[in-house]
Short mmCIF file of the C-alpha atoms (twelve columns), coordinates in Angstrom:
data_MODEL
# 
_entry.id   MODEL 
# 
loop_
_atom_site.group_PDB 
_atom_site.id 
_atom_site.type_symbol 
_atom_site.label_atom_id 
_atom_site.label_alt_id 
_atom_site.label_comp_id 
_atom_site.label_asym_id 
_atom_site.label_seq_id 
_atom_site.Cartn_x 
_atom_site.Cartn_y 
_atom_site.Cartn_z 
_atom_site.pdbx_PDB_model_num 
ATOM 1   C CA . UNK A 1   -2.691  2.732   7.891   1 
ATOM 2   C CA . UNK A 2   -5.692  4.702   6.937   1 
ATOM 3   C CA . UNK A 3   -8.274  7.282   8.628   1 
ATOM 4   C CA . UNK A 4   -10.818 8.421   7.341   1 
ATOM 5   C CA . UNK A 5   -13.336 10.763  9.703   1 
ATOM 6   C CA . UNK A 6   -15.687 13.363  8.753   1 
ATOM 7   C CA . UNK A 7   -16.091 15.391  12.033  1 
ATOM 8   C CA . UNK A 8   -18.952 17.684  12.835  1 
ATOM 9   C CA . UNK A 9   -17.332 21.027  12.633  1 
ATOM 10  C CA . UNK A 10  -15.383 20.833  9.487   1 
ATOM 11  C CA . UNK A 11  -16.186 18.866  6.202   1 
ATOM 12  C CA . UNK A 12  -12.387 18.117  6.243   1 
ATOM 13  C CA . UNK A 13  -12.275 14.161  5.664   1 
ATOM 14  C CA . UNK A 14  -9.366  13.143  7.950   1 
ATOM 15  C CA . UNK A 15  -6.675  9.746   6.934   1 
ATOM 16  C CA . UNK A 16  -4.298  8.740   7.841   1 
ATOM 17  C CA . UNK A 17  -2.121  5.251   6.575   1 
ATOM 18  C CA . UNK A 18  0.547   2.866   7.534   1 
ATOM 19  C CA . UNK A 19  1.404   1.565   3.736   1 
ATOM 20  C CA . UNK A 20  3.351   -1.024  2.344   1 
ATOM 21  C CA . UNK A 21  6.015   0.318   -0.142  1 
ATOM 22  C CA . UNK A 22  5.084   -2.287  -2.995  1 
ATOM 23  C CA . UNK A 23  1.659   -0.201  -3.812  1 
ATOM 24  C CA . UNK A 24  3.896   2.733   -4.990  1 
ATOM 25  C CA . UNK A 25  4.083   4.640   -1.738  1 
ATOM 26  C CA . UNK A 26  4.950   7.637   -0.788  1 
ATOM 27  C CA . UNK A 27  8.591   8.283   -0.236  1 
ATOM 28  C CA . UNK A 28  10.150  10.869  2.003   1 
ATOM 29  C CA . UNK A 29  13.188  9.780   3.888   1 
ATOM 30  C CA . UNK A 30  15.368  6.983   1.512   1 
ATOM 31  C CA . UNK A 31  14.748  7.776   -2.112  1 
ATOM 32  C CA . UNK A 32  16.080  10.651  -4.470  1 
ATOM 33  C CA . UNK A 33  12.800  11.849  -6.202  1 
ATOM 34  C CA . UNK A 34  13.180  11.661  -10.061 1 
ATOM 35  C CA . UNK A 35  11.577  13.620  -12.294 1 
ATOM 36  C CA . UNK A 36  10.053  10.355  -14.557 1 
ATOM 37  C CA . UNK A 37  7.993   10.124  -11.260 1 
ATOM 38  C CA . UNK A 38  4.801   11.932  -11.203 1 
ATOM 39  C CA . UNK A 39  5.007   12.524  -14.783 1 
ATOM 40  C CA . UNK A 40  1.387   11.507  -15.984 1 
ATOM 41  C CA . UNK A 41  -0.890  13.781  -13.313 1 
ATOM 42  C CA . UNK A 42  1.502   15.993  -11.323 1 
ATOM 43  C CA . UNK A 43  4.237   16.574  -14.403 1 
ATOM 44  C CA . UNK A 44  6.626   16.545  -11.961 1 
ATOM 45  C CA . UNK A 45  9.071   14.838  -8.977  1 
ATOM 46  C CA . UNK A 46  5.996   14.224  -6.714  1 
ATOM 47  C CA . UNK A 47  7.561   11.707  -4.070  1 
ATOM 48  C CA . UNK A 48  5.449   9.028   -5.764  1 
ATOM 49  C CA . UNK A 49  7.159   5.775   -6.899  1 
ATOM 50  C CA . UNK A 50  4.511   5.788   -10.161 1 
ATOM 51  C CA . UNK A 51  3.988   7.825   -13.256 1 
ATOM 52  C CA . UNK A 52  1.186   9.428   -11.635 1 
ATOM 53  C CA . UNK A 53  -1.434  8.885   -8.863  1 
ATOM 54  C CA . UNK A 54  -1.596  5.940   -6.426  1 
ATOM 55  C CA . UNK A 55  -4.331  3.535   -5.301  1 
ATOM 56  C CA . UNK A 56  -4.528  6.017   -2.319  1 
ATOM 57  C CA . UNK A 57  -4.828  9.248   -4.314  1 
ATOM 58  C CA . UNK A 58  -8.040  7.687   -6.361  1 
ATOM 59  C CA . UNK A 59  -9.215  6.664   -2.747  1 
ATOM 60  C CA . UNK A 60  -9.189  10.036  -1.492  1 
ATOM 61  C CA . UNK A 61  -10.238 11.487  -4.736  1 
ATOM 62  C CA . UNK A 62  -13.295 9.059   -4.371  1 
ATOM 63  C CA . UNK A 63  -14.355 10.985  -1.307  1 
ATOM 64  C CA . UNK A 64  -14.108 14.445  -3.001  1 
ATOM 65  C CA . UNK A 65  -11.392 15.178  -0.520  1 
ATOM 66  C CA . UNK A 66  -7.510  16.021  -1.254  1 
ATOM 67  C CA . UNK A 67  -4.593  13.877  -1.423  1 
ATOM 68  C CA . UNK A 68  -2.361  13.533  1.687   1 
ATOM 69  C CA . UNK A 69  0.763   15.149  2.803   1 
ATOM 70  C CA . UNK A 70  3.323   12.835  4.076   1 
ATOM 71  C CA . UNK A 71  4.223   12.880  7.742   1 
ATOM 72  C CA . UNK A 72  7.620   13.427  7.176   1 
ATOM 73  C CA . UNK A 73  7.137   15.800  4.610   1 
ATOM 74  C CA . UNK A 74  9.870   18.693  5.347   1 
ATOM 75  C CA . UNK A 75  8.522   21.578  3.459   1 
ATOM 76  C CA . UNK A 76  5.227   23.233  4.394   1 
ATOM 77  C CA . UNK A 77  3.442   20.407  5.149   1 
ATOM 78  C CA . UNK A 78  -0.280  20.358  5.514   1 
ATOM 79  C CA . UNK A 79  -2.116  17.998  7.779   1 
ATOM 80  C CA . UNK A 80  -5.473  19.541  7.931   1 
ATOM 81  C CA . UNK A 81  -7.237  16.613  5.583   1 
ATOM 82  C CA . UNK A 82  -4.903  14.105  7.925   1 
ATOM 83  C CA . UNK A 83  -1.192  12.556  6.769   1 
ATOM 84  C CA . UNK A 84  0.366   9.737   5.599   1 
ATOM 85  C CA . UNK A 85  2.826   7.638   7.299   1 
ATOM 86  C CA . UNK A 86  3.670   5.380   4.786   1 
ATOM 87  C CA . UNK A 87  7.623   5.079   3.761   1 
ATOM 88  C CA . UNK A 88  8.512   3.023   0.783   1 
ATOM 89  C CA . UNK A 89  9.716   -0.124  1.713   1 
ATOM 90  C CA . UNK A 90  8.669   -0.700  4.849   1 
ATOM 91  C CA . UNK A 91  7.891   -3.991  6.524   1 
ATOM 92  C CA . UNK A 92  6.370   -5.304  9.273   1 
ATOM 93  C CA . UNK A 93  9.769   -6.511  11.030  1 
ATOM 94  C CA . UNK A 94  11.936  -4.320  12.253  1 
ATOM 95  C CA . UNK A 95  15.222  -6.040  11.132  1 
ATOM 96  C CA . UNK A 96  14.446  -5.051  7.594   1 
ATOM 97  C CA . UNK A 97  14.002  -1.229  7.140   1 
ATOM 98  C CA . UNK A 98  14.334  1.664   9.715   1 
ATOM 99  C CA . UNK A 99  10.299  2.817   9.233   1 
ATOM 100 C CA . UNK A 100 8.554   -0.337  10.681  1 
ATOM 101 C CA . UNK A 101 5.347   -0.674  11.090  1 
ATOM 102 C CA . UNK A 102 6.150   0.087   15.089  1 
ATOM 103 C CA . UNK A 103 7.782   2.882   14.476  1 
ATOM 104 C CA . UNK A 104 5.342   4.527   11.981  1 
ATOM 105 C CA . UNK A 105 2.556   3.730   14.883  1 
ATOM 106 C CA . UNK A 106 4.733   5.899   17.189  1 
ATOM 107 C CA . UNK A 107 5.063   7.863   14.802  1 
ATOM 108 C CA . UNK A 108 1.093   8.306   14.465  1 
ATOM 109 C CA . UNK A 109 0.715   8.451   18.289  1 
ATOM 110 C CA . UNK A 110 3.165   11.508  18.511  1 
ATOM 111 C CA . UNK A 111 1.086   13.048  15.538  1 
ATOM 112 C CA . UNK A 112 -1.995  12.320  17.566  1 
ATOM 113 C CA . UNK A 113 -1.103  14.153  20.790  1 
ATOM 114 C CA . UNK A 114 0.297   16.817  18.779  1 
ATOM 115 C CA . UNK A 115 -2.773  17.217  17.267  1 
ATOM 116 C CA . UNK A 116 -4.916  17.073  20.525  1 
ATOM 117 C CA . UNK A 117 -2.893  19.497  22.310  1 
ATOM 118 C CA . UNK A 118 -3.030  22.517  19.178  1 
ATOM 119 C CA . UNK A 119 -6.787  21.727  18.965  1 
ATOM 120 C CA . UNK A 120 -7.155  22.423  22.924  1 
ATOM 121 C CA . UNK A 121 -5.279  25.543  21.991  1 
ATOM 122 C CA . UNK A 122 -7.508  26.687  19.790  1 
ATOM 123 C CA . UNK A 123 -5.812  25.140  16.292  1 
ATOM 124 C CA . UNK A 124 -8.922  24.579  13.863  1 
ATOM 125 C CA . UNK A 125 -7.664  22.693  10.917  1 
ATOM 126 C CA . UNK A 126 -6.539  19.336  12.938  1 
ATOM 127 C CA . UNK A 127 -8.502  16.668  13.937  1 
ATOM 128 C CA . UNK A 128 -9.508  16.463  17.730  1 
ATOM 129 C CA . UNK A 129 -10.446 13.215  19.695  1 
ATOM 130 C CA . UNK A 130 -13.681 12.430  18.522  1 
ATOM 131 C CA . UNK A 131 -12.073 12.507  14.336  1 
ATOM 132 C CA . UNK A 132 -9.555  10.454  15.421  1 
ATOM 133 C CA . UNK A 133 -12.388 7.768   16.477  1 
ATOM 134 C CA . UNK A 134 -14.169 7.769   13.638  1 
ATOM 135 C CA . UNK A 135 -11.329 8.180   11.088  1 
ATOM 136 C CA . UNK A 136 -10.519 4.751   9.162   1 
ATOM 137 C CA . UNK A 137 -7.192  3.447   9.283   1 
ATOM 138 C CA . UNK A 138 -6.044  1.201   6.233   1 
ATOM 139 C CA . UNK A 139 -2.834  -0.852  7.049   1 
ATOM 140 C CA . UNK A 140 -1.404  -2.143  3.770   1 
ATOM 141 C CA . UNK A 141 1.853   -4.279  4.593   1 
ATOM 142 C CA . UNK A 142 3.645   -6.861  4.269   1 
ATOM 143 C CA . UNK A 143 4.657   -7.988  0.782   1 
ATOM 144 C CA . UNK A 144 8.230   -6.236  1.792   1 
ATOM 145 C CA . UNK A 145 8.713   -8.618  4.450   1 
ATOM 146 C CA . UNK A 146 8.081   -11.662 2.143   1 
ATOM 147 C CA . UNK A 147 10.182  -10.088 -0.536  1 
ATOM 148 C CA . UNK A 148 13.046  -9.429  1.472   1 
ATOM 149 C CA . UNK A 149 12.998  -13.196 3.298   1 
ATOM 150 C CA . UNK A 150 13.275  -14.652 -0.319  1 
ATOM 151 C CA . UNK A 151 16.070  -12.275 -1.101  1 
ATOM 152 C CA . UNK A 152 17.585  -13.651 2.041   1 
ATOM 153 C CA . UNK A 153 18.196  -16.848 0.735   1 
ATOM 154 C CA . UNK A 154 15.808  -18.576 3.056   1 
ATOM 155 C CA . UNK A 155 13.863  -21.940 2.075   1 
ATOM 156 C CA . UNK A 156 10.146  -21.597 1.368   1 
ATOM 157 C CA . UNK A 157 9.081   -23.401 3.845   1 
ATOM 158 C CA . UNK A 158 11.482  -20.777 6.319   1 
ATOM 159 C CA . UNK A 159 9.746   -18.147 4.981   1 
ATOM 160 C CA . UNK A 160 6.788   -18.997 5.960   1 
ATOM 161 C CA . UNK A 161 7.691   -20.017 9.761   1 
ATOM 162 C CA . UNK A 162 8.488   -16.271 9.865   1 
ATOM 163 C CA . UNK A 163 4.926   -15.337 8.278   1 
ATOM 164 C CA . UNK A 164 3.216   -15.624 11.723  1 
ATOM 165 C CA . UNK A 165 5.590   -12.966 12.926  1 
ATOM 166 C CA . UNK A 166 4.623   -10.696 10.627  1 
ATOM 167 C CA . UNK A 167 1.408   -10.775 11.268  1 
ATOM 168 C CA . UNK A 168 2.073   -10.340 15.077  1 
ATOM 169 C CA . UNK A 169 3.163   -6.906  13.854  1 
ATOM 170 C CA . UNK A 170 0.071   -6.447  12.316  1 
ATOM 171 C CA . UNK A 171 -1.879  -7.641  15.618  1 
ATOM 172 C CA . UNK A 172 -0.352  -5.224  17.820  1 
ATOM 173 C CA . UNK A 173 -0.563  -2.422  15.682  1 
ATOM 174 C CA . UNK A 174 -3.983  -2.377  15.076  1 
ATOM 175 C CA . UNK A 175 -4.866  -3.058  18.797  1 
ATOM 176 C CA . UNK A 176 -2.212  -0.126  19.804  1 
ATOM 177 C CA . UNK A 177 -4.824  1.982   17.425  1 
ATOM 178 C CA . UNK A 178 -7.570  0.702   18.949  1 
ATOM 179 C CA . UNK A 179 -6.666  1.146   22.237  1 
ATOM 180 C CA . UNK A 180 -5.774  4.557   21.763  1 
ATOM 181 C CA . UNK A 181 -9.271  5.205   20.541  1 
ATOM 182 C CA . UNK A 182 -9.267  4.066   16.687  1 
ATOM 183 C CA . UNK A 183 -12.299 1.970   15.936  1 
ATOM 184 C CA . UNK A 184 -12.507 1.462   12.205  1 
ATOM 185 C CA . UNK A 185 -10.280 -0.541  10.530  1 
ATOM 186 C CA . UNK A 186 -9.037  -1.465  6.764   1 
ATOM 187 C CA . UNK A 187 -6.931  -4.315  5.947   1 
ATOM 188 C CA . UNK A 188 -5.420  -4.629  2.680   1 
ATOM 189 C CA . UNK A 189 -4.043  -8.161  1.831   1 
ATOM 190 C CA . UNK A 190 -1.023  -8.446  -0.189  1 
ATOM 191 C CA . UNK A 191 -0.557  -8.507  -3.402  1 
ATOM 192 C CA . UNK A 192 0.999   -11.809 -6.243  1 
ATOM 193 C CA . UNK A 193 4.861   -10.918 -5.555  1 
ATOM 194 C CA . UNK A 194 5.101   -13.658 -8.419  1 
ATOM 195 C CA . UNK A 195 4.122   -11.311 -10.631 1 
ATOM 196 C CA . UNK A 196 6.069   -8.473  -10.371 1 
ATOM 197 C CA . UNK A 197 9.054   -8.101  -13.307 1 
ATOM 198 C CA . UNK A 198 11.227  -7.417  -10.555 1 
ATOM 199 C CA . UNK A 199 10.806  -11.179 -9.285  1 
ATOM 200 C CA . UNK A 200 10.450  -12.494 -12.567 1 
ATOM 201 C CA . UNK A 201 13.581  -11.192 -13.791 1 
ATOM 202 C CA . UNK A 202 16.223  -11.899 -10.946 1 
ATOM 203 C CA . UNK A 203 14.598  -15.369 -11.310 1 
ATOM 204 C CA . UNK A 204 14.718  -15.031 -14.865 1 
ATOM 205 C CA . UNK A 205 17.653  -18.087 -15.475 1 
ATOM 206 C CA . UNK A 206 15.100  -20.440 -13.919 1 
ATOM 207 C CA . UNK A 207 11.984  -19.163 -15.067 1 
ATOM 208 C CA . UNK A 208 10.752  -22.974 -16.633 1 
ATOM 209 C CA . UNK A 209 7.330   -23.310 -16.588 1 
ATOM 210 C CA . UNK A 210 7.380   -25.912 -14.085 1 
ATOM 211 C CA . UNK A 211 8.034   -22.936 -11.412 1 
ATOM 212 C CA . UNK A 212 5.317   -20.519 -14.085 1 
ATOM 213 C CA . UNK A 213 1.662   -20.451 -13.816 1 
ATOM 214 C CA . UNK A 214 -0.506  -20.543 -16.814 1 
ATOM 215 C CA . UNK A 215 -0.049  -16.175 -16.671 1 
ATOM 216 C CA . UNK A 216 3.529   -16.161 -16.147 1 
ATOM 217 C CA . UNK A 217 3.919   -15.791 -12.693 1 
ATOM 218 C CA . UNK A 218 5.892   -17.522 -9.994  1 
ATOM 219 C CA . UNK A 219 4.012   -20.002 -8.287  1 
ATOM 220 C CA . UNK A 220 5.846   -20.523 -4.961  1 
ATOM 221 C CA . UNK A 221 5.924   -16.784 -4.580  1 
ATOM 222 C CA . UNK A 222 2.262   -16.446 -4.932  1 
ATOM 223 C CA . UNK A 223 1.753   -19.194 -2.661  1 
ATOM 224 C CA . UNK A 224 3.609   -17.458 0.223   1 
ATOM 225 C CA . UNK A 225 1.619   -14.455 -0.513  1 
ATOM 226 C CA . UNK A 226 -2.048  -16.442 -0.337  1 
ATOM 227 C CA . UNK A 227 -0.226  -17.801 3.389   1 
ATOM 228 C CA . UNK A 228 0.268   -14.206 4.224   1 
ATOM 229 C CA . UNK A 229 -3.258  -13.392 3.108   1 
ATOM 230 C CA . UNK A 230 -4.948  -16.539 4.763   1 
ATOM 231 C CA . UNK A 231 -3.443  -15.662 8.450   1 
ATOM 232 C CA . UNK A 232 -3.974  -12.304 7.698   1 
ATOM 233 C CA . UNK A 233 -7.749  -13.222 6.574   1 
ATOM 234 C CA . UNK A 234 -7.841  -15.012 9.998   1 
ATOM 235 C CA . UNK A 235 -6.598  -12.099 12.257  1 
ATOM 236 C CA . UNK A 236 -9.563  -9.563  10.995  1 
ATOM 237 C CA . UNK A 237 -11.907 -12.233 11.582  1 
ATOM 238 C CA . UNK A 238 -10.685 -13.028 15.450  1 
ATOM 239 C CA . UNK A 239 -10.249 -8.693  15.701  1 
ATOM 240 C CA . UNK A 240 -13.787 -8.311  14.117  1 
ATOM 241 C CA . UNK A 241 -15.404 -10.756 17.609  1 
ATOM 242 C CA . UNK A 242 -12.722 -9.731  20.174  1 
ATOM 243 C CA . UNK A 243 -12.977 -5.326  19.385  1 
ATOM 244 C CA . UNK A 244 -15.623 -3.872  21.035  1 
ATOM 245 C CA . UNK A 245 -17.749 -1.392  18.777  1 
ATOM 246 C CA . UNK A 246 -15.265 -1.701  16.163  1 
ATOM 247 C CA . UNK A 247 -15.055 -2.508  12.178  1 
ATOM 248 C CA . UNK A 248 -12.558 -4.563  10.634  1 
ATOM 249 C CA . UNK A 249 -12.642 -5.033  6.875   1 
ATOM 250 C CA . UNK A 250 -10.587 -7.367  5.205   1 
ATOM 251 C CA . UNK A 251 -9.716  -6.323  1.153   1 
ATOM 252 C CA . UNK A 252 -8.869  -9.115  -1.078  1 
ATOM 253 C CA . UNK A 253 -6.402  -6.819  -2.925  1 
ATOM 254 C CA . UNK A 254 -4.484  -9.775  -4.158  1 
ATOM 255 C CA . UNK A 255 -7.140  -11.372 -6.054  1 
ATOM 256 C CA . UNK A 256 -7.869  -7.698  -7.774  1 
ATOM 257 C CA . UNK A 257 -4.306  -7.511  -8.849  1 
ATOM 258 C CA . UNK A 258 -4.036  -10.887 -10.244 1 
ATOM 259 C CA . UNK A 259 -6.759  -11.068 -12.368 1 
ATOM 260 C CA . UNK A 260 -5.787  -7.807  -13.648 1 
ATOM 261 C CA . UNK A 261 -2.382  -9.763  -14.492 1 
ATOM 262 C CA . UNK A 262 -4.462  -12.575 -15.918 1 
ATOM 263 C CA . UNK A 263 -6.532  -10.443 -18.402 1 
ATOM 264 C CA . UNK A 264 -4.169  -7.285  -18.922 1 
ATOM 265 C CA . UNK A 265 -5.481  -7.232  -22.909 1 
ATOM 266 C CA . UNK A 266 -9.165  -6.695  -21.994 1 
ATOM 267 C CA . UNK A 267 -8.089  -4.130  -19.694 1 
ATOM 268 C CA . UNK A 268 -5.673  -2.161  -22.457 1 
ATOM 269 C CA . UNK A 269 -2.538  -3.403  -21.431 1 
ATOM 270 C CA . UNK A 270 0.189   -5.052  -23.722 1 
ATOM 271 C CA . UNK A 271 2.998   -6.153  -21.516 1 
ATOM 272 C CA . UNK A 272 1.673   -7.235  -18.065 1 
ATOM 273 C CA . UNK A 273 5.057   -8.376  -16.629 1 
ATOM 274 C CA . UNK A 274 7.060   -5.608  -18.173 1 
ATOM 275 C CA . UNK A 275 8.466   -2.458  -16.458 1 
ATOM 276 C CA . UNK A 276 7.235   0.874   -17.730 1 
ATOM 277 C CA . UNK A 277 10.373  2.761   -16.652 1 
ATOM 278 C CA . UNK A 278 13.393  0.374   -16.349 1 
ATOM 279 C CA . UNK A 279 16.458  -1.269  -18.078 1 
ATOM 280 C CA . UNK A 280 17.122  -4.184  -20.306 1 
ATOM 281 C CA . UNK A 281 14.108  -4.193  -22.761 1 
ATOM 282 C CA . UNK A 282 11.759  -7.272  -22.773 1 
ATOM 283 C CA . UNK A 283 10.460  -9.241  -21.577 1 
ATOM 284 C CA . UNK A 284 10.786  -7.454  -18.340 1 
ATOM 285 C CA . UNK A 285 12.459  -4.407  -18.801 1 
ATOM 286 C CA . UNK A 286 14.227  -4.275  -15.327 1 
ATOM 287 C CA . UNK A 287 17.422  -4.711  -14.096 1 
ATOM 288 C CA . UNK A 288 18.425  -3.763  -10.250 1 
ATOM 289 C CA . UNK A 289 21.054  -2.005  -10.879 1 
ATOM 290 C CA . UNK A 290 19.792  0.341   -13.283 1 
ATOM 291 C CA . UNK A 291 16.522  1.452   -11.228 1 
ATOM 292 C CA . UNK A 292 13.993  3.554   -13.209 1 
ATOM 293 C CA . UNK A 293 15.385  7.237   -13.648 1 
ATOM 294 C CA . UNK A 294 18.580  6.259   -13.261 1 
ATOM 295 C CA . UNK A 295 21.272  7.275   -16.050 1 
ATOM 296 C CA . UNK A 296 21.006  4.804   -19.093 1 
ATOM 297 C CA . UNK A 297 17.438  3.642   -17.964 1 
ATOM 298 C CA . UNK A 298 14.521  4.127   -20.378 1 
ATOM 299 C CA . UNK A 299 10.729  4.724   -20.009 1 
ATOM 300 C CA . UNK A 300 7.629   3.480   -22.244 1 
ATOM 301 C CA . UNK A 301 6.117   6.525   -24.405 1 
ATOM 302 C CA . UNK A 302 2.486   4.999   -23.015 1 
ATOM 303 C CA . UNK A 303 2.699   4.188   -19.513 1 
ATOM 304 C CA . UNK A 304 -1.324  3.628   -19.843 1 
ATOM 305 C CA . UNK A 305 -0.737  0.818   -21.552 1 
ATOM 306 C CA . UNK A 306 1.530   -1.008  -19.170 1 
ATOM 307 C CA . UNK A 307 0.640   -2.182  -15.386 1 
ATOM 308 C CA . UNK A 308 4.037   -2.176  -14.047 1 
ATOM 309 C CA . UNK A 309 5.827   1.381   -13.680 1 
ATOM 310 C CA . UNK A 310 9.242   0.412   -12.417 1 
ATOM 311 C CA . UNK A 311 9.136   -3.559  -11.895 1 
ATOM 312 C CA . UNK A 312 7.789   -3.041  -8.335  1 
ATOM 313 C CA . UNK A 313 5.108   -0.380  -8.190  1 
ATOM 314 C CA . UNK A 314 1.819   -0.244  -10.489 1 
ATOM 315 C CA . UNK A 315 1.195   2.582   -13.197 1 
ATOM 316 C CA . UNK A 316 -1.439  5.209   -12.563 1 
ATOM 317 C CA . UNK A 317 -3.798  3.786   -14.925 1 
ATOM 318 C CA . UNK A 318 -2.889  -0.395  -13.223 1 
ATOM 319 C CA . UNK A 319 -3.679  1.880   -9.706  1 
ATOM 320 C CA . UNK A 320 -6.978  3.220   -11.074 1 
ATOM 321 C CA . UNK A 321 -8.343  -0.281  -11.935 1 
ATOM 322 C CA . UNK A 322 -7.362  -1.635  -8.492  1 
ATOM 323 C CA . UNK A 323 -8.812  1.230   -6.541  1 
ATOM 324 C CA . UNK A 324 -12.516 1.298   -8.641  1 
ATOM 325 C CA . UNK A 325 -12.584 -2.623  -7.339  1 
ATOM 326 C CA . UNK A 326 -11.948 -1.733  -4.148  1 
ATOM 327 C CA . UNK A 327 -15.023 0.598   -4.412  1 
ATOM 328 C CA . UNK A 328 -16.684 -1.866  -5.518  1 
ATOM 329 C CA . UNK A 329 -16.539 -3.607  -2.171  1 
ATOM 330 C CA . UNK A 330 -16.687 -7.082  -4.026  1 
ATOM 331 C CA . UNK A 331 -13.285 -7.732  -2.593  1 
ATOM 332 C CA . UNK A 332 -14.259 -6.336  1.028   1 
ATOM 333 C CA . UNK A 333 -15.076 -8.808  3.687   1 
ATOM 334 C CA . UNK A 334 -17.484 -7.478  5.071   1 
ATOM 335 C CA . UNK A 335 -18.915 -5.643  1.910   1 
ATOM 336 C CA . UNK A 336 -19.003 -2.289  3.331   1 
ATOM 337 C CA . UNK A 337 -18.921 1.137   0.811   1 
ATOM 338 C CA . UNK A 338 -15.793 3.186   1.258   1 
ATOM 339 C CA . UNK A 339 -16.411 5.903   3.065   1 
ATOM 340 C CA . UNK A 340 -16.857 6.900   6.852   1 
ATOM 341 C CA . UNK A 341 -20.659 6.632   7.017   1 
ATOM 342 C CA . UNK A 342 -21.016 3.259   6.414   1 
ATOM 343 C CA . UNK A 343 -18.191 2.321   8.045   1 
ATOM 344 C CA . UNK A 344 -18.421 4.393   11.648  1 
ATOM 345 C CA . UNK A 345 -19.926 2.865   14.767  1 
ATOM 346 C CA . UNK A 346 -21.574 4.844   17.697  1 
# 
């Protein structure tokens, strides 16, 4: 999740987000950080499952303000522009991954009365009560969840008896923010899991065009994902009447990321269901147990040219597209302009 706050004694812009590992997250706790990651913008390890910058990066970058430090970041870690709870892989239920999306909104209630109490001691480069009001929290989750009941072996049709679940999760979180103070809210949809090489190539021995869309994706995944999205669609529009003096925005992030699939040529890409960084060569270039970085994997010489980075997670230049659309606030319902002015209620 998200914050964004501009408060009245510091032009510090304040964020903080519970994210979804599928949109290249941040990675602190689980993950060995390899030095093909980062490689485009940092030219280094940068705890970044991409060649470069995420969707979040461009976001705060779009706001002239710096990029976040992780909440669980170990060394030197520096909160005063806000943090980032997000943990690759996480999920909405906590029977898949330690970091839920309840723990990470412990997680950000600890941080918050941290925060309170240095402030009342005089701290100056944390956010106090009214910043975390006006911030904007972005949750971004989900897709795990549906990739991980498919994985699972269950039916389609279980997986999506468990959908309404998941967004439970969601529910609660957002009104544990809220009624801690939070009012503005960002909720990114989830992405076409049909699309991802990962999918396409564990399902590669069935992959007949009866169970392919006309751009090579996997229908009956994308369908679960547009359930997701619809119920998730219908949450921020019962939040939007029932929150007092609070926004909800809803982000159509799926439909950005599939027509990006859709017309990869006209946006410079070559290979829109092939892996960047991977192992096995086309058509998808991944192979799960050879994981990009690892010994006898390979990686493109133009990642610029490819929208996947490592079968699951989008390239810098696949994250740059997505985050300039959702600037654009065509894909926002309602169309409200990033940013905590427009966004902010008194």
């Amino acid at each position: 999740m998200h914050t964004w706050q501009k408060n009245h004694t510091s032009s510090h812009l304040q964020l903080w987000r519970f994210q979804l590992g599928h949109r290249g997250t941040i990675f602190c706790s689980r993950f060995q950080h390899r030095p093909s990651h980062g490689r485009v913008f940092f030219h280094r390890s940068s705890g970044r499952l991409c060649d470069g910058c995420l969707v979040i990066d461009f976001l705060c970058e779009s706001l002239k303000t710096s990029f976040l430090t992780p909440y669980l970041e170990p060394m030197k870690p520096n909160f005063t522009n806000g943090a980032n709870f997000a943990i690759s892989g996480a999920s909405t239920m906590p029977e898949y991954v330690p970091f839920a999306l309840d723990v990470q909104v412990l997680q950000f209630l600890r941080f918050k009365t941290l925060s309170l109490q240095l402030v009342s001691q005089g701290e100056k480069d944390l956010v106090g009560e009214e910043g975390f009001q006006n911030a904007i929290y972005t949750i971004d989750i989900g897709q795990n969840d549906l990739s991980a009941a498919f994985a699972s072996r269950l039916s389609y049709n279980q997986v999506l008896e468990r959908i309404p679940s998941m967004i439970s999760e969601i529910k609660y979180a957002l009104w544990r923010i809220y009624e801690d103070g939070g009012r503005n809210f960002w909720a990114h949809n989830t992405g076409p899991l049909g699309c991802l090489p990962q999918k396409l190539a564990s399902l590669s021995k069935i992959n007949t065009p009866s169970i392919l869309d006309q751009y090579g994706c996997i229908r009956f995944l994308n369908d679960a994902a547009q359930v997701f999205n619809q119920k998730l669609r219908t949450l921020c529009n019962e939040l939007r009447l029932e929150m007092k003096n609070a926004t909800v925005v809803y982000i159509d992030v799926y439909s950005i990321k599939y027509e990006l699939i859709a017309n990869a040529t006209n946006y410079g890409f070559v290979s829109p269901h092939m892996a960047c960084c991977g192992y096995g060569g086309a058509p998808y270039n991944y192979n799960s147990s050879v994981g990009c970085g690892r010994s006898g994997s390979n990686i493109c010489n133009e990642g610029s040219r490819y929208v996947s980075w490592d079968g699951v997670h989008y390239t810098e230049a696949a994250n740059a597209i997505v985050a300039s659309k959702i600037l654009s606030t065509h894909y926002s319902t309602p169309p409200l302009k990033f940013g905590y002015s427009n966004i902010c209620t008194t």
